[in-house]
C-alpha positions as CSV (number, residue, x, y, z in Angstrom):
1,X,12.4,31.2,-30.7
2,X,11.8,34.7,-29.3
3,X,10.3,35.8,-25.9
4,X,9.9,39.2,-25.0
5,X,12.0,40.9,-22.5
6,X,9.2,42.8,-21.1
7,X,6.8,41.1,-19.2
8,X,3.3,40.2,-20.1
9,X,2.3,42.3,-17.3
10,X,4.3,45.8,-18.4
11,X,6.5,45.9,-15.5
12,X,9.7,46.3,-17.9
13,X,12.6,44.8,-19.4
14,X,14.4,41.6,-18.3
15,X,18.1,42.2,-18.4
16,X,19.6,39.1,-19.9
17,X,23.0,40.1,-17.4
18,X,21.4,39.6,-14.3
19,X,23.2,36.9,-12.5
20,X,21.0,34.4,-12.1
21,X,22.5,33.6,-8.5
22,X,20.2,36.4,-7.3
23,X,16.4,35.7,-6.4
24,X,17.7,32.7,-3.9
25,X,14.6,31.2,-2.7
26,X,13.9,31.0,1.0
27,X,14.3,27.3,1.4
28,X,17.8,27.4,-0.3
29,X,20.2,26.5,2.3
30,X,23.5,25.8,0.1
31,X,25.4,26.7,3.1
32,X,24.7,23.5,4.6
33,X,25.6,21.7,1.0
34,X,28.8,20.1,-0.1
35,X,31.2,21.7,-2.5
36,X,30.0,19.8,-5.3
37,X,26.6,20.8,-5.4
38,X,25.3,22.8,-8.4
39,X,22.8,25.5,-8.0
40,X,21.9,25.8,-11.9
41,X,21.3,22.5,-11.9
42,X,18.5,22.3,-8.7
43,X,17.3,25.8,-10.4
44,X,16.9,24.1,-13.6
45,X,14.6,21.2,-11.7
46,X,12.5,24.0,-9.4
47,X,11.5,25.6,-13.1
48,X,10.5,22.4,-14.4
49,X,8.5,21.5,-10.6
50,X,6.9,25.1,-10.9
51,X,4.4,23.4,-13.9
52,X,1.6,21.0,-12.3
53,X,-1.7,19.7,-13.0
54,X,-3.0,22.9,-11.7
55,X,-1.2,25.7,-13.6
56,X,0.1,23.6,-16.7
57,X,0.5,27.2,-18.4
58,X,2.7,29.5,-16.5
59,X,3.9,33.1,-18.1
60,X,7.7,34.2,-17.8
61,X,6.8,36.3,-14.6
62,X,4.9,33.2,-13.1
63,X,7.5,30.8,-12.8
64,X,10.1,33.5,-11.7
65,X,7.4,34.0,-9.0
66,X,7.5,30.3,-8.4
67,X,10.6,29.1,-8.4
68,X,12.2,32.6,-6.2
69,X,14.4,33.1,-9.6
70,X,14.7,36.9,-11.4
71,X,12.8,36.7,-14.3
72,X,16.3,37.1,-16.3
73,X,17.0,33.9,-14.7
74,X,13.4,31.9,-15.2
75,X,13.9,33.2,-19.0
76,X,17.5,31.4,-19.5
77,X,16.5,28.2,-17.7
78,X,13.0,28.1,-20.1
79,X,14.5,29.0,-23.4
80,X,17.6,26.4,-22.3
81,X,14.6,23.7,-21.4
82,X,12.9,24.6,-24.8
83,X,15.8,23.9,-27.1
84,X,16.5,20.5,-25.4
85,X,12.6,20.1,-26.2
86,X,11.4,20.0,-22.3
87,X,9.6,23.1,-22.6
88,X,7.5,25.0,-25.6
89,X,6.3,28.3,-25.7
90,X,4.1,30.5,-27.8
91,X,6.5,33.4,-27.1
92,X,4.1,34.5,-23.8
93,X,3.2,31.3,-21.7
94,X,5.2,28.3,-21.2
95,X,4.4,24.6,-21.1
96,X,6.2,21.2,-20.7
97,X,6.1,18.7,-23.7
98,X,5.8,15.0,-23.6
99,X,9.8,14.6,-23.6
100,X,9.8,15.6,-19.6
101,X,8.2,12.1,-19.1
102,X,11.5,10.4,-20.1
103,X,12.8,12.3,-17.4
104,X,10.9,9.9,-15.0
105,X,10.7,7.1,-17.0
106,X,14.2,6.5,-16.7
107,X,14.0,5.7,-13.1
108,X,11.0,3.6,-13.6
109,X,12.6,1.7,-16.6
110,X,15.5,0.6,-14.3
111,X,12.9,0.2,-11.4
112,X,11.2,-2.0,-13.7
113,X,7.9,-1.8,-12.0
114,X,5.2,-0.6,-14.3
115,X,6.1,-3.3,-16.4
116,X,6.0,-6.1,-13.9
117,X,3.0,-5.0,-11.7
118,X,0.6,-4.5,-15.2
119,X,0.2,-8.2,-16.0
120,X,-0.9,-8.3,-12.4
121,X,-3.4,-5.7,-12.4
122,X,-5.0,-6.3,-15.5
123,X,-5.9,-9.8,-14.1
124,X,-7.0,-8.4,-10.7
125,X,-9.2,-6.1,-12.6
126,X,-10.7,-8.7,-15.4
127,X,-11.5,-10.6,-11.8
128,X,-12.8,-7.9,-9.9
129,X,-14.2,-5.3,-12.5
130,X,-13.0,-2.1,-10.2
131,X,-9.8,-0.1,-11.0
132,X,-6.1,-0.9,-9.7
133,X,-3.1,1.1,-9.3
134,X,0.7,1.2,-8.5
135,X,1.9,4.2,-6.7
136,X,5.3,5.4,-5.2
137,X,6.0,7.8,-2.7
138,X,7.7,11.6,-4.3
139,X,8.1,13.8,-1.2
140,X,4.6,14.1,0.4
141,X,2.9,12.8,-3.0
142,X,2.0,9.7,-4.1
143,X,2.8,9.0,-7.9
144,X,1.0,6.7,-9.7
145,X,3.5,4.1,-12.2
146,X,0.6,1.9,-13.3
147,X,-2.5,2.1,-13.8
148,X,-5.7,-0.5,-14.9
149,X,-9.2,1.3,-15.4
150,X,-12.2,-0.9,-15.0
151,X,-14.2,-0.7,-18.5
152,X,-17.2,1.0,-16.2
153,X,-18.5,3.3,-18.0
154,X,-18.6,5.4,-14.2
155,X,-14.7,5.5,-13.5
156,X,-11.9,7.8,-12.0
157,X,-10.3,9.6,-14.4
158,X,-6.2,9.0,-13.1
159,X,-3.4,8.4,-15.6
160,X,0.5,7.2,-14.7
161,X,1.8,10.5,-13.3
162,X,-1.1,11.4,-11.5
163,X,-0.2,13.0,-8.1
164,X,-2.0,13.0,-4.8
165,X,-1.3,13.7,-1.1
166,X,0.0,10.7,0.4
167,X,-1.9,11.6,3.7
168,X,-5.7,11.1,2.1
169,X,-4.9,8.0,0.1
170,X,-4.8,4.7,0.9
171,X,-1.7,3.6,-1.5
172,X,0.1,6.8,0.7
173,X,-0.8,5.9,4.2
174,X,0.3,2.4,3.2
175,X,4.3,3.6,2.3
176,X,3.8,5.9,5.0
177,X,3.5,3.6,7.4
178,X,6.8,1.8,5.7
179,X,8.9,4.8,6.8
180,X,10.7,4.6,9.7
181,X,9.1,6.3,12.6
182,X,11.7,9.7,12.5
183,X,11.2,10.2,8.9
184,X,7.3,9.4,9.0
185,X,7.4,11.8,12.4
186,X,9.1,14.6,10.1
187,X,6.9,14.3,7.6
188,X,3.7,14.8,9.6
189,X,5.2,17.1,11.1
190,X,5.9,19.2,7.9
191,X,3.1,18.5,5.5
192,X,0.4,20.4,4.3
193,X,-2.7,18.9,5.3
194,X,-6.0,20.4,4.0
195,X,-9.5,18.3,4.1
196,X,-10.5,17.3,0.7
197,X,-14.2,16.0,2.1
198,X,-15.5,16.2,5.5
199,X,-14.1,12.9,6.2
200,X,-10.6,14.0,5.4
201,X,-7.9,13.3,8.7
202,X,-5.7,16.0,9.0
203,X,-5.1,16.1,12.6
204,X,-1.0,14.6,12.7
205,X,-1.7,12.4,15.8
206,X,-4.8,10.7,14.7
207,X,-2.9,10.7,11.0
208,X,-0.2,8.6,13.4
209,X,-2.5,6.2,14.8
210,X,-3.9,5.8,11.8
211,X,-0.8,4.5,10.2
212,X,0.3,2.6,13.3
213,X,-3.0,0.5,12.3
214,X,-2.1,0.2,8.7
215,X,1.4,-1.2,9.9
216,X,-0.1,-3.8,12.3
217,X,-2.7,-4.9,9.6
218,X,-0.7,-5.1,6.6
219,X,-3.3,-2.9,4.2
220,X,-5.0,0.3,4.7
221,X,-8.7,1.4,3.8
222,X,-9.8,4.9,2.8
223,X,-13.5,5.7,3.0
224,X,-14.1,9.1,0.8
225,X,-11.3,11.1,2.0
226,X,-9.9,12.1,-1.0
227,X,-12.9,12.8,-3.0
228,X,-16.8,12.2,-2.0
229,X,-17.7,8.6,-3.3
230,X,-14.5,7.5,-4.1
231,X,-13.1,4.5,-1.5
232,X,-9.7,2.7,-2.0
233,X,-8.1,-0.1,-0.3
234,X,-4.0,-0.8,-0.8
235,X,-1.5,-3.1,0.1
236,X,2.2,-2.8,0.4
237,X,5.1,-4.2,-2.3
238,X,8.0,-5.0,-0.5
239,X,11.8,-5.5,-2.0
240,X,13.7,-8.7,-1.5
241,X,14.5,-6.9,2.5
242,X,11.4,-6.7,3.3
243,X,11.6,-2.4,2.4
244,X,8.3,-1.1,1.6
245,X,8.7,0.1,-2.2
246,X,5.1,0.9,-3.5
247,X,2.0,0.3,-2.8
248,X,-1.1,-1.6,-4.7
249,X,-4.8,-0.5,-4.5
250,X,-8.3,-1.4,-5.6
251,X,-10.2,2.0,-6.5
252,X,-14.0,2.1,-6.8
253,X,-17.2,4.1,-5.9
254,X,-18.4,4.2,-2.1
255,X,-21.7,3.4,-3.7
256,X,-20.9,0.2,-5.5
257,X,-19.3,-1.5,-2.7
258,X,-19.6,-1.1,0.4
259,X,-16.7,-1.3,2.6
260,X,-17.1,-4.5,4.6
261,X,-17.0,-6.1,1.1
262,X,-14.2,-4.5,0.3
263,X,-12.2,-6.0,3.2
264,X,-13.9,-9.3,2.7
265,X,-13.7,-10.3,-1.1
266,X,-11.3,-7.6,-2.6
267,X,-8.6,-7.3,0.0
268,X,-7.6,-11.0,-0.3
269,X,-7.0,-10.5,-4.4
270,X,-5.4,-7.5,-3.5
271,X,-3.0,-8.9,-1.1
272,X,-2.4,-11.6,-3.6
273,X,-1.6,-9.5,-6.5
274,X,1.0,-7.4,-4.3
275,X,2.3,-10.9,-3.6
276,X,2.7,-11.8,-7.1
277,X,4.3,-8.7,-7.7
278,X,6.7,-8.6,-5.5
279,X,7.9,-12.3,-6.4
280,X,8.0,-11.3,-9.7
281,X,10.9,-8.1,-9.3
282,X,12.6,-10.5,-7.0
283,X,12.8,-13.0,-10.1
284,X,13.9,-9.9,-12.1
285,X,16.2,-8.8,-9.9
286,X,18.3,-12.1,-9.0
């Protein structure tokens, strides 16, 4: 497998010496990290988090960019990721392969999660007719571990590994709001909020009351916040300690169901699948 050493764009050679310790990136505060930690390792991760729904294709140049690494660097890491298989390349733009996914799967296997919540969905949704999910929470992101579609031909396209802000969802307001109150401060503190509709809630303190309601009620409703005509309702999974560990929703179209009958007849077969769920990785677990 070749790449070349200059760069798509002509600004010259990559030296293959460079020490790939240069190009830190501005978050990178190994001063404050333990003796053990590897660099190469985290820098190896940040190459593979540089590739995303929105730029699944990234040149040799654009993930040094992205990840603060020299491009001798972001070259060593990619052609290292390629011959374990995590990365191809036509010799000019880079791109993960299916083999990342084991990556994540490994957690989820021992999590056991996907495979216990399914059986529960897919009979919510045969009752229901309307879309459920599993999600957990990955930074500020929700990422969805299981997935039904409703067989309407009208649907939301969302696979397992499908990312979203946790702040415009309803599955992410719902493990939100199972943080404890200095980690969930931090976060809203940090995040990037942008509105996705004009019904989006990006203000942090009416984002906090918000979630203080979600945590009283015990389920949390979002009415086209993510995307016009798209409402959700979720429900929290809880461990054998009571720890919120993921979160359930129904999905459907704001102009299907409205959402007082989404609080009256969904929401009670939602709350009873989480249930069910949740007894069901306690049995697995004991």
């Amino acid at each position: 497998m070749t790449v070349p050493d200059t760069a798509p764009d002509g600004t010259g050679r990559a030296d293959d010496r460079t020490d790939d310790h240069t190009g830190d990136r501005p978050g990178d505060h190994t001063g404050d990290r333990g003796a053990h930690f590897v660099q190469s390792l985290e820098r190896g991760l940040n190459v593979i988090r540089a590739f995303d729904a929105s730029t699944p294709r990234l040149t040799l140049s654009e993930v040094a960019r992205a990840t603060g690494l020299t491009r001798a660097a972001a070259r060593r890491f990619l052609l290292t990721l390629a011959d374990l298989g995590y990365v191809r390349t036509d010799g000019r733009m880079f791109s993960l392969t299916p083999r990342v996914l084991r990556l994540g799967y490994a957690y989820l296997s021992a999590l056991s999660l996907p495979d216990v919540a399914e059986p529960h969905l897919e009979r919510l949704v045969a009752m229901i007719h309307e879309s459920s999910s599993v999600s957990v929470l990955d930074g500020d992101d929700i990422v969805y571990v299981a997935r039904i579609p409703t067989s309407r031909i009208m649907t939301v396209a969302i696979s397992v590994g499908t990312r979203f802000p946790a702040y415009a969802t309803s599955m992410g307001r719902v493990l939100l709001a199972g943080l404890p109150d200095a980690e969930l401060d931090d976060r809203l503190a940090r995040a990037a909020r942008r509105p996705f509709t004009e019904r989006t809630t990006t203000d942090p303190a009416a984002l906090r009351r918000e979630i203080n309601r979600v945590r009283k009620q015990g389920w949390a409703l979002v009415d086209q916040e993510l995307e016009d005509g798209l409402r959700s309702i979720a429900a929290p999974i809880r461990d054998a300690t009571g720890a919120v560990i993921a979160a359930a929703n129904v999905s459907t179209t704001a102009g299907r169901v409205p959402a007082a009958r989404m609080r009256r007849e969904l929401l009670p077969l939602l709350l009873d699948a989480a249930a069910r769920i949740e007894a069901d990785l306690r049995a697995a677990r004991s």
